[in-house]
N, C-alpha and C positions, 0 to 999 in steps of 0.2 A: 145463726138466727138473725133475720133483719129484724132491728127493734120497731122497724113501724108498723104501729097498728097494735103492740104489743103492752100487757101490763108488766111492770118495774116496780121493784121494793127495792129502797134502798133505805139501812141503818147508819147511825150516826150522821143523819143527814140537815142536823142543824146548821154545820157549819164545813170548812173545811173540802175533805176528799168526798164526804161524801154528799153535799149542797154542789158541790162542782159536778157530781158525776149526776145528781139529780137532773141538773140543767142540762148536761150533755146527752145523758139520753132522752129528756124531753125535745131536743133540736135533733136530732136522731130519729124522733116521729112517733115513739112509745104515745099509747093513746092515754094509758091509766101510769102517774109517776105515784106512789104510794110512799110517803118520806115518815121514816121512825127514828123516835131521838126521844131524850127524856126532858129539854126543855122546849116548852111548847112553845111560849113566846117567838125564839129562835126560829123553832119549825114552819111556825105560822108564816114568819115573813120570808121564809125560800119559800115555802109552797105560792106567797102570790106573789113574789119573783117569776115566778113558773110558768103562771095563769091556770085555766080551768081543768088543767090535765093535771094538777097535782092538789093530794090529798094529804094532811100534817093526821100524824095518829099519835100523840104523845103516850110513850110507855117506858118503864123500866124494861130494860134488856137486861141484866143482872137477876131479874124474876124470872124463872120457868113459868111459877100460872098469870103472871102478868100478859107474858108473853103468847100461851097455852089461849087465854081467853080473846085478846087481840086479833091471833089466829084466826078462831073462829069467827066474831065479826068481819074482818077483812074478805074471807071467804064465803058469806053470806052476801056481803057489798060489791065486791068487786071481781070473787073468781078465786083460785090461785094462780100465783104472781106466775111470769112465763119466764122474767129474769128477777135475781134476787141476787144483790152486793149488799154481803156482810163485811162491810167497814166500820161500824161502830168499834171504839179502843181508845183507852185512856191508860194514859202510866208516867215514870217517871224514870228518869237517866238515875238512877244513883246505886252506889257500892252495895251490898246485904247488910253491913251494918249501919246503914244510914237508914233503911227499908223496916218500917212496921212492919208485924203481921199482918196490921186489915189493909196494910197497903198491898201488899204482897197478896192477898186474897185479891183485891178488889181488882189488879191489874190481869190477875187470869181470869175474873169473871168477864171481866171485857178486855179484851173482842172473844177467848175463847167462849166462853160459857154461853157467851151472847150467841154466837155464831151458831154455836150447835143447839141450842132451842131456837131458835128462827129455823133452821134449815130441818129437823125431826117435825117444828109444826106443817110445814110445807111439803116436803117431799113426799110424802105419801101420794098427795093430789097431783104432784111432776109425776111420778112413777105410773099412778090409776093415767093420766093420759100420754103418758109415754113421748114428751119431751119437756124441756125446760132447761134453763143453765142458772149454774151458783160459783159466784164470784167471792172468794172472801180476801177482803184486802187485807194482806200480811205486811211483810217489811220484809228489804236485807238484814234486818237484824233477826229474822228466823231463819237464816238460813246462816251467819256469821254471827261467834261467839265473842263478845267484845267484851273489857273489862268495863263496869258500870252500868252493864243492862243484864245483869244476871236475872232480875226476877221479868224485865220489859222484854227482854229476847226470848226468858223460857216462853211467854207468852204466845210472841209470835211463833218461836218453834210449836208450839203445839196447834196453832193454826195451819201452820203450813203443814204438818202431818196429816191431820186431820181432814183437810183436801185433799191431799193425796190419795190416802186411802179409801176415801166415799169415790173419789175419781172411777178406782178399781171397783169399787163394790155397783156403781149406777152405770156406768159408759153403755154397757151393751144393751140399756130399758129406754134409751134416750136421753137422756140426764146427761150434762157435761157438769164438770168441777174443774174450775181452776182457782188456783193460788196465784192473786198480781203482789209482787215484792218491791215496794218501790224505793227508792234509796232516800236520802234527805230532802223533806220537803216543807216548807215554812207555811204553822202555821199559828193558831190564836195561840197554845200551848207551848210552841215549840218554835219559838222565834229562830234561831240559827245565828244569834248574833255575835259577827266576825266574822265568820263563815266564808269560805270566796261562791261569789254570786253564781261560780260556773259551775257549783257543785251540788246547786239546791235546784232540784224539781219545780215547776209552778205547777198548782192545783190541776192547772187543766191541759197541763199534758198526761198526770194521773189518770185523770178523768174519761180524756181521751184513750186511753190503752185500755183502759175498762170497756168501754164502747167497742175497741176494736176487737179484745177477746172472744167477747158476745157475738159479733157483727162473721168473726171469722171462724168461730169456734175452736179457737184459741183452748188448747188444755194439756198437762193439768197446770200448770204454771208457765208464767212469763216477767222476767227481772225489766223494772224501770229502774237510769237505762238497759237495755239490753246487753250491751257492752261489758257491765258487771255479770252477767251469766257467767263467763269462763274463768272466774276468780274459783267460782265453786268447783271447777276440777283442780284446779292451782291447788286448793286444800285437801282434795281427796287425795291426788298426785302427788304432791309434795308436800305434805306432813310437818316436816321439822323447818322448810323454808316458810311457811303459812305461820306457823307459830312466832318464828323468829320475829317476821312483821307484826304480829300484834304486839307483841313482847315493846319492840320497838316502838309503837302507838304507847304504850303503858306509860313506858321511861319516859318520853319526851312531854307526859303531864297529864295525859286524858283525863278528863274529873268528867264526876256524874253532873246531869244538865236536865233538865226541864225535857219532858219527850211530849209526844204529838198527840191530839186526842184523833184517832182516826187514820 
C-alpha cells in the first residue's frame, strides 16, 4: 500500500517509535496522520511538528470504552484509518520478584490490551471495505525469552501471537497484519546506557521498516535488524545450544533495567 493520499493511526505516538513513525509516514505523503497517546501536551507538540496532516487524540489505550468511544469519533471525523501502527508499550526490565502485580497487569495492558482494542475498534471498517494494513510494533524480546523480562517479554509474546494469528484470520478479505520486532533501541524510558552504540537502533530506522512494511506489504513479521531473524531458527534448531547462551547471558550479570515505552 502506498501511504500517499492515505489515512495513518498511530499509538504511542507521543514520543519515541511511534512520534518517529508519525513523522515518517507523514514524509511518506499519508494525507490524514491520526497520533494516540495518553499524554496530550506530548501529542500536541508532534502533531505540530507534523503540520496540518496531523491530528493529537489524547486517550487511555488501557480503557476498552475509552478506546470504543475514540473509535467512534475518529470515524465519524476522519474515516477508518487505511494504516494502523499499534506501538503504544510501556514496562519494565526486571526479575518476577522485583514485578508488583499492578505492574505486571499494567505492562500487558499495554501494548497488548491496547493493541487488540484499537485493532477490534477498526477492523470491522478494513474488513466492510476490503483493505487496510495493521502493524503492531513488538520487540525481540517476543520472540526471545531472556532472564529479567519474564513479565516485559510475556508481553510482547502475546503481541507477536496475536499478529500472527489475525494475519491468518484477515489475509484472504484484504487486511494485512504484521509483527515489526525491533531489537535495542534508545529511548526517553530506556536509555541503553553502556550499551556499545553499534547495537542500539535509532528511532528512524524503526520508523522507517514501518513505512516500508506498509509501503511493500511486508507480512506477517519482519525482525529489525533483519540479521537477527535467523537466531530464531538457531532456537527452534538447536535447543540446548540456545539455552546454553542465555544461560551464559545470566552468569555473566544480566540485571533487570528500565525497558522502552513503545
Amino acid at each position: 500500500m502506498n501511504p500517499r493520499g492515505k489515512t495513518a493511526l498511530i499509538t504511542g505516538a507521543s514520543s519515541g517509535i511511534g512520534a518517529a513513525t508519525a513523522r515518517a509516514l507523514a514524509e511518506a505523503g499519508a494525507a490524514r496522520v491520526l497520533l494516540l497517546a495518553r499524554r496530550a501536551g506530548e501529542l500536541e507538540r508532534v502533531a505540530a511538528s507534523i503540520g496540518p496532516a496531523a491530528t493529537a487524540y489524547p486517550v487511555d489505550l488501557s480503557s476498552a470504552s475509552a478506546v470504543d468511544q475514540l473509535a467512534q469519533r475518529i470515524n465519524r471525523e476522519a474515516g477508518t484509518p487505511d494504516i494502523i501502527v499499534n506501538n503504544a508499550g510501556a514496562g519494565q526490565w526486571k526479575f518476577v520478584d522485583e514485578t508488583s502485580p499492578d505492574e505486571a497487569v499494567q505492562m500487558m495492558a499495554v501494548p497488548y490490551f491496547a493493541a487488540f482494542y484499537v485493532t477490534h475498534a477498526f477492523l470491522p471498517g478494513m474488513l466492510k471495505r476490503g483493505h487496510g494494513h495493521i502493524v503492531n510494533v513488538a520487540s525481540l524480546a517476543g520472540r526471545f525469552a531472556t532472564p529479567g523480562a519474564s513479565v516485559y517479554g510475556a508481553s510482547k509474546h502475546a503481541v507477536v501471537a496475536f499478529s500472527e494469528s489475525l494475519f491468518y484470520e484477515v489475509e484472504d478479505q484484504g487486511v494485512l497484519v504484521t509483527a515489526v520486532n525491533p531489537g535495542f533501541v534508545r529511548t526517553e524510558s530506556f536509555p541503553l546506557v553502556g550499551m556499545n552504540p553499534r547495537m542500539i537502533l535509532t528511532l528512524e530506522r524503526v520508523a522507517d521498516a514501518v513505512v516500508r512494511v506498509v509501503r511493500d506489504d511486508i507480512a506477517p513479521e519482519l525482525s529489525v535488524p533483519r540479521y537477527i531473524s535467523p537466531l530464531q531458527a538457531f532456537r527452534v534448531l538447536t535447543p540446548p545450544l540456545y539455552r546454553w547462551g542465555v544461560r551464559k547471558g545470566r552468569d555473566m550479570g544480566l540485571k533487570g533495567t528500565e525497558a522502552a515505552d513503545g
